[in-house]
C-alpha positions, 0 to 999 in steps of 0.5 A: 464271090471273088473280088479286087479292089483298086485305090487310087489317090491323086498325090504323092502327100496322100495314103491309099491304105485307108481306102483299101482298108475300108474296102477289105472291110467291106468286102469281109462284110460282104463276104468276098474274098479278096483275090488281087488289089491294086495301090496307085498314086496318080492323077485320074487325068493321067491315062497311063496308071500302070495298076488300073492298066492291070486291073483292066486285064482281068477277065470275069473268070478271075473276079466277079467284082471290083471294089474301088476308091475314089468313087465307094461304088461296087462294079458288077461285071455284069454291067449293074452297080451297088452304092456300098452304105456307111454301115459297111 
């Protein structure tokens, strides 16, 4: 299974690379290989993120699922969603 992971945190005071490491874990424990991750410092009100905006462009032939961060869900493509556990 091919996947991306987004990390987002609200300030510029924050670090996403915490996040992204928590999630490329979860993703080897999962066995996804990871093909595109994306890093932003922005608010979640402000619509114009430019790597979501990217993330948004990609289609189900380049991934099958996205990991992300604020929420610790995993987004099927096809429209279900998992509760990633604290074991992972």
């Amino acid at each position: 299974m091919r996947g991306a992971i987004y990390s987002r945190v609200s300030t510029i005071d924050q670090d996403y690379k915490r996040k992204t490491n928590e999630l490329r874990e979860c993703a080897k424990a999962m066995d996804i290989e990871i093909i595109h991750v994306f890093e932003e410092k922005e608010s979640g009100f402000n619509n114009d993120r430019p790597e979501f905006a990217k993330l948004k462009e990609l289609t189900k032939e380049d991934i099958d699922i996205i990991l992300y961060f604020p929420r610790h869900l995993f987004v099927h493509f096809n429209g279900t969603h998992r509760q990633v556990t604290e074991e992972h």
